[in-house]
C-alpha positions as CSV (number, residue, x, y, z in Angstrom):
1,X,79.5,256.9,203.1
2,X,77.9,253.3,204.3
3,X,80.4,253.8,207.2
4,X,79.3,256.9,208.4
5,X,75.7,256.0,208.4
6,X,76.5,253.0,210.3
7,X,78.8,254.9,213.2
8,X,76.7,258.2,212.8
9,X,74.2,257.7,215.7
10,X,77.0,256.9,217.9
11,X,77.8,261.1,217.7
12,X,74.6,260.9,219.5
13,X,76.3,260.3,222.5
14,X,78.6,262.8,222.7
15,X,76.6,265.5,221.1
16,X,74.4,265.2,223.9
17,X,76.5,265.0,226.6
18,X,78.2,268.4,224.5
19,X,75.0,270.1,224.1
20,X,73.7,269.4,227.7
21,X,76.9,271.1,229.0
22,X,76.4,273.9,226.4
23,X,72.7,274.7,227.7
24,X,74.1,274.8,231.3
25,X,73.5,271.4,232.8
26,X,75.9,270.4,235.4
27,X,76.0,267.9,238.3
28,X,74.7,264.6,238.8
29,X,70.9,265.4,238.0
30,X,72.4,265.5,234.4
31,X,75.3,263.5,234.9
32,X,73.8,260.2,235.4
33,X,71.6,259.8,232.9
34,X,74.3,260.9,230.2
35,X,76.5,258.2,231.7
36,X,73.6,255.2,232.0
37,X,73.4,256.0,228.3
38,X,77.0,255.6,227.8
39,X,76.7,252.3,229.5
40,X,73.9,251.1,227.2
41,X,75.6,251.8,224.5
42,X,78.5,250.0,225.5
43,X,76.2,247.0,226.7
44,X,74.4,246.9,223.0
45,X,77.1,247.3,220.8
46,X,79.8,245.5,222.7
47,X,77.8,242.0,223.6
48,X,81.0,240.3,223.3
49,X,82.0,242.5,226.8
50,X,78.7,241.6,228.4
51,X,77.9,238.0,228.8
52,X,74.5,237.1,229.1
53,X,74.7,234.7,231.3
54,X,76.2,234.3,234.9
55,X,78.5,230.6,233.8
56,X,80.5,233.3,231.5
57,X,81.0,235.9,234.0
58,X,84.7,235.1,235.3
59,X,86.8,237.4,237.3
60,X,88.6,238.7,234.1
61,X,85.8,239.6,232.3
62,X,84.1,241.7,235.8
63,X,87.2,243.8,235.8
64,X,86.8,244.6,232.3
65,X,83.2,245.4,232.7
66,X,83.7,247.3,235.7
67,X,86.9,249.2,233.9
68,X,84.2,249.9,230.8
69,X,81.8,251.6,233.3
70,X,84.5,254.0,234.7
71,X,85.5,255.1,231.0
72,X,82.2,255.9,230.0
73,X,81.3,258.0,233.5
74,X,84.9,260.0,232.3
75,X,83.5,260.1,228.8
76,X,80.1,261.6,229.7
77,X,81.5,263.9,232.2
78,X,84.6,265.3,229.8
79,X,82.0,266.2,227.3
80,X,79.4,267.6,229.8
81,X,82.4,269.8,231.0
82,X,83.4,270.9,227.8
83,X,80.0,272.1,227.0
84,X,79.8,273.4,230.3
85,X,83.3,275.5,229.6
86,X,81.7,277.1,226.0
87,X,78.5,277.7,228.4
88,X,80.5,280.2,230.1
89,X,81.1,282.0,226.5
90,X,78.6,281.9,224.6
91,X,75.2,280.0,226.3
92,X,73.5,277.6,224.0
93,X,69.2,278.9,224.4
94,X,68.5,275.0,224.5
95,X,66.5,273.0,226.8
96,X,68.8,271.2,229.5
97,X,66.9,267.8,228.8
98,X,67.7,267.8,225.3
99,X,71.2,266.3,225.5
100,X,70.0,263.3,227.6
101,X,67.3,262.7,224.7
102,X,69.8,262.7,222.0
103,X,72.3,260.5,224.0
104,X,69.8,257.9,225.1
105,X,68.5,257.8,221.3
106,X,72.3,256.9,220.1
107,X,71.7,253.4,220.5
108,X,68.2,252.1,219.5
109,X,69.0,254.2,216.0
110,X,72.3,252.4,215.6
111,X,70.7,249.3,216.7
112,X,68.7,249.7,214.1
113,X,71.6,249.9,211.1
114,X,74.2,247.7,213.0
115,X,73.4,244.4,214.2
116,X,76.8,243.5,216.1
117,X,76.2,240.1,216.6
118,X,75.3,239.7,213.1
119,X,78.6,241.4,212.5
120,X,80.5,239.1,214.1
121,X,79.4,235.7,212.7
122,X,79.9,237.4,209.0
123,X,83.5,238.4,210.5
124,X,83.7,235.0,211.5
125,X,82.6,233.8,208.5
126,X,85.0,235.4,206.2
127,X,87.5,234.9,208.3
128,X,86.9,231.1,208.1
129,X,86.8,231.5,204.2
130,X,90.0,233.3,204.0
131,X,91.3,231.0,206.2
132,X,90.5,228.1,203.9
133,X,91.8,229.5,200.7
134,X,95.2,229.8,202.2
135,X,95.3,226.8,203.6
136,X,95.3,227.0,206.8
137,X,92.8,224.7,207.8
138,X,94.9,223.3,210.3
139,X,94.9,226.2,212.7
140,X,90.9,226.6,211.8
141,X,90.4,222.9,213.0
142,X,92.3,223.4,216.0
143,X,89.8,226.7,216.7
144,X,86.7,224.5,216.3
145,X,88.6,221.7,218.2
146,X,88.8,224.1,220.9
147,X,85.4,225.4,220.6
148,X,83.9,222.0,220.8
149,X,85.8,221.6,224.1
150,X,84.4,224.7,225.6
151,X,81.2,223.7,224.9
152,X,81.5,220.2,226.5
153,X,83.2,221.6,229.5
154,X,79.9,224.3,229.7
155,X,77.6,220.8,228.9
156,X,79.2,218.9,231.6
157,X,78.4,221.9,233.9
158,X,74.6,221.5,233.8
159,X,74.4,224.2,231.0
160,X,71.5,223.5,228.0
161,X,70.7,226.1,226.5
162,X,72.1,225.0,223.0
163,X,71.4,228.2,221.6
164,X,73.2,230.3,224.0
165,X,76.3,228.2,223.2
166,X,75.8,227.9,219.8
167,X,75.5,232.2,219.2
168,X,78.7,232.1,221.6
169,X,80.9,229.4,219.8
170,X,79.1,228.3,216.3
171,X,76.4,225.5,216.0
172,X,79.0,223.5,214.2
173,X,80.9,223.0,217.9
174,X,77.9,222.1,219.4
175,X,77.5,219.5,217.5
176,X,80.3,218.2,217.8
177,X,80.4,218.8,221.4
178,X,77.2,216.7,222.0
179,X,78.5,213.6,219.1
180,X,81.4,213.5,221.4
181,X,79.1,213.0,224.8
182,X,77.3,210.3,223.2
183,X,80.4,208.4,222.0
184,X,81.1,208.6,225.7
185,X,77.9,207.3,226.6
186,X,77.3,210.7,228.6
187,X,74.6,212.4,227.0
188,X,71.7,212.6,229.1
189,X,68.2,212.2,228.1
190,X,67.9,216.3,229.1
191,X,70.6,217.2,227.3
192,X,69.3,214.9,224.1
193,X,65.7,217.0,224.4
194,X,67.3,219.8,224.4
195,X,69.4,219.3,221.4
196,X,66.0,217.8,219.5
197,X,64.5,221.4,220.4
198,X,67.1,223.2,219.3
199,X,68.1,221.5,216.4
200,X,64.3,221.2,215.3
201,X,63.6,224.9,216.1
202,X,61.6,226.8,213.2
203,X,63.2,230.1,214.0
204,X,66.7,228.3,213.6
205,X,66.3,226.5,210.5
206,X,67.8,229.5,209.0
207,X,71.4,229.4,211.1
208,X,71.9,225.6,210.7
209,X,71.1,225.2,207.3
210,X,73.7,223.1,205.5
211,X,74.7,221.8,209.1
212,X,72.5,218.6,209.1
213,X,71.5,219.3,212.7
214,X,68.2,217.1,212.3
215,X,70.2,214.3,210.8
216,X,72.7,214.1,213.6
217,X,70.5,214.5,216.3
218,X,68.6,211.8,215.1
219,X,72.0,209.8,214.8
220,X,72.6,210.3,218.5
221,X,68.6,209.5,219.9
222,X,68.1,206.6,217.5
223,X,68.4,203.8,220.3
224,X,65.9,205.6,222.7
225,X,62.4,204.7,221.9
226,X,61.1,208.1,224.0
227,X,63.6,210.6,222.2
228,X,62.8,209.3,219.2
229,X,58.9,209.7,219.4
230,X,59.7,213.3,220.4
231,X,62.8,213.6,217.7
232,X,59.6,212.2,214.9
233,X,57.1,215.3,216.5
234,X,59.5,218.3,216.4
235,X,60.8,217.2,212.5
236,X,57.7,217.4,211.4
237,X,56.5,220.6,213.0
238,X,60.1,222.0,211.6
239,X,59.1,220.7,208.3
240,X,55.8,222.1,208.3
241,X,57.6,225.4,209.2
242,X,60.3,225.6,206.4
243,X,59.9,222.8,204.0
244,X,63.7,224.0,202.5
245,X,64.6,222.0,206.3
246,X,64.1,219.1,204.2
247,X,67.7,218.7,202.6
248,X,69.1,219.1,206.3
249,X,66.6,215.9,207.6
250,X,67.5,212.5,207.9
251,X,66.9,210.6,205.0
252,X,64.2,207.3,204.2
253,X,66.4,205.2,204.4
254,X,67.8,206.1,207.8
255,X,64.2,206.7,209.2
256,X,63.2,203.1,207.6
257,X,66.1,201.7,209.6
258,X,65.1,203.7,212.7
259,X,61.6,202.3,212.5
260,X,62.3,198.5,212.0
261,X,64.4,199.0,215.0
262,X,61.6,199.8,217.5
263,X,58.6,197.6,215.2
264,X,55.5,197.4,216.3
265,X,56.1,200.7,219.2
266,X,54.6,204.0,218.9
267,X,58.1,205.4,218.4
268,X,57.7,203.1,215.1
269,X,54.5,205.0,214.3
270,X,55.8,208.3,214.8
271,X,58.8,208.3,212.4
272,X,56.8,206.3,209.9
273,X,54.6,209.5,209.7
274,X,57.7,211.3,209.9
275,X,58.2,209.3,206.1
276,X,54.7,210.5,205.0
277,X,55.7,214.0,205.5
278,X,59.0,213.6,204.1
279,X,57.9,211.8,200.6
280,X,54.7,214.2,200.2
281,X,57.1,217.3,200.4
282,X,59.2,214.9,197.8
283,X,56.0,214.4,196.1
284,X,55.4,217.6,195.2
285,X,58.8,219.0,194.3
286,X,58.3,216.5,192.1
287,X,54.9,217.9,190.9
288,X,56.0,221.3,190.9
289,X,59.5,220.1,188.9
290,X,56.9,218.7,186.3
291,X,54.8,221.9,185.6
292,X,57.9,224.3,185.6
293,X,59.6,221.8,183.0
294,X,56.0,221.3,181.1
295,X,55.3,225.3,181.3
296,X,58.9,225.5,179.7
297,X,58.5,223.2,177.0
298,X,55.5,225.5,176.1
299,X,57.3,228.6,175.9
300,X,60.2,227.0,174.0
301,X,57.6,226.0,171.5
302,X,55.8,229.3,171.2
303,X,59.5,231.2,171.0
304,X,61.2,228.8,168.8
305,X,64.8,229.9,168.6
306,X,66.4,231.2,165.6
């Protein structure tokens, strides 16, 4: 049943395309807008076929977009003609406009119960975990090995928008991508800002939880004064965001370092605030820790046990 109600607005498209026939549509004053909603379907719920952006858009992947187009013109029109044929029969008293409006409302409603992007990192995922229990982390390592390459070859092409690459490959790739630039001394004080934006984003603290994002980027800044300053800023903000960023930060002991290695700048200044932040959210788990364990011992006293 969950199927169906995921897949059902896709009968949307053809229903429409149907019906229109059916009320005695015909030609391209009909036509076209039953195919432009084909395409946008296709475009929405097949991302993977539709890069968004132009660095991704090979010959290989024009020719399958092009050959996608064609297929849904001969899908719209083979079920504007069949509705046209049972026109002949029987004619359906129905507006002509009606089946554009149900095939252009096909994909905002499935939109709206399928995410397919979200669909394909839990694929991924699960795939990656099934993949592990049988043991074939060899053939996953050489996947993210890969990955990471990718990614290096679109970073040494100008590209940084981290987040585009991470949604197309995995964060984990990125990473590693950029770890390997800076073992090569190649990672370039735009490409380091743009990893401290991404990997200090608010609205991504979410998808690289568990990654240690904040830790390693501050692993790969430490030694510029500048990047660490702005590295110190964005931390914070992300902390003040989602305090759970906390476990995924560097820790005191790496910031302490980080600041007796630029003494006396304002780069020293800026992680040692960093360390307020860190040990007041510290300071009150631990406060909040105390009164959950006191408010316990209270209700274990007023319920003895039996």
């Amino acid at each position: 049943m969950s199927l169906f109600v995921t897949f059902a607005p896709t009968l949307l498209l053809y229903l429409g395309a149907f019906s229109c026939g059916w009320a005695g549509g015909g030609g391209a004053a009909v036509l076209v807008p039953l195919w432009l909603a084909f395409v946008l379907w296709h475009v929405v719920m097949r991302p993977g076929d539709w890069p968004r952006e132009r660095a991704y858009w090979t010959v290989a992947v024009g020719l399958r977009a092009g050959l996608s187009v064609v297929v849904m013109l001969f899908l719209a029109g083979a079920c504007l003609t069949l509705g046209r044929g049972l026109f002949l029969l029987a004619p359906l008293p129905l507006p002509v406009w009606v089946g554009p409006l149900l095939a252009l409302m096909a994909t905002p409603l499935q939109r709206l119960v399928y995410n397919p992007t979200k669909a394909a990192r839990i694929e991924a995922f699960l795939e990656d975990a099934v993949a592990q229990i049988d043991g074939k982390t060899t053939a996953h390592d050489a996947a993210a090995a890969a990955a990471a390459a990718d990614v290096r070859t679109a970073l040494g092409q100008g590209r940084t928008d981290l987040h585009a690459l991470a949604q197309r490959h995995g964060p984990a790739p990125v990473l590693d991508a950029l770890s390997a630039l800076q073992d090569d001394g190649l990672l370039s004080p735009p490409l380091a800002r743009a990893l401290i934006a991404w990997a200090c984003d608010p609205a991504l603290s979410l998808d690289l939880q568990g990654l240690e994002a904040p830790y390693v980027t501050l692993s790969l800044v430490q030694d510029d004064a500048g990047l660490v300053i702005d590295f110190a800023h964005a931390c914070i903000t992300l902390l003040e965001a989602d305090p759970e960023a906390f476990w995924d930060c560097p820790s005191n002991r790496m910031l302490r370092q980080v600041q007796q290695r630029h003494a006396a700048t304002e780069a020293a200044a800026a992680v040692r605030a960093l360390r307020v932040k860190q040990l007041c959210l510290t300071r009150a788990r631990m406060s909040q820790s105390r009164a959950e364990l006191l408010a316990l011992m209270r209700e274990s006293a007023d319920n003895p046990a039996p």
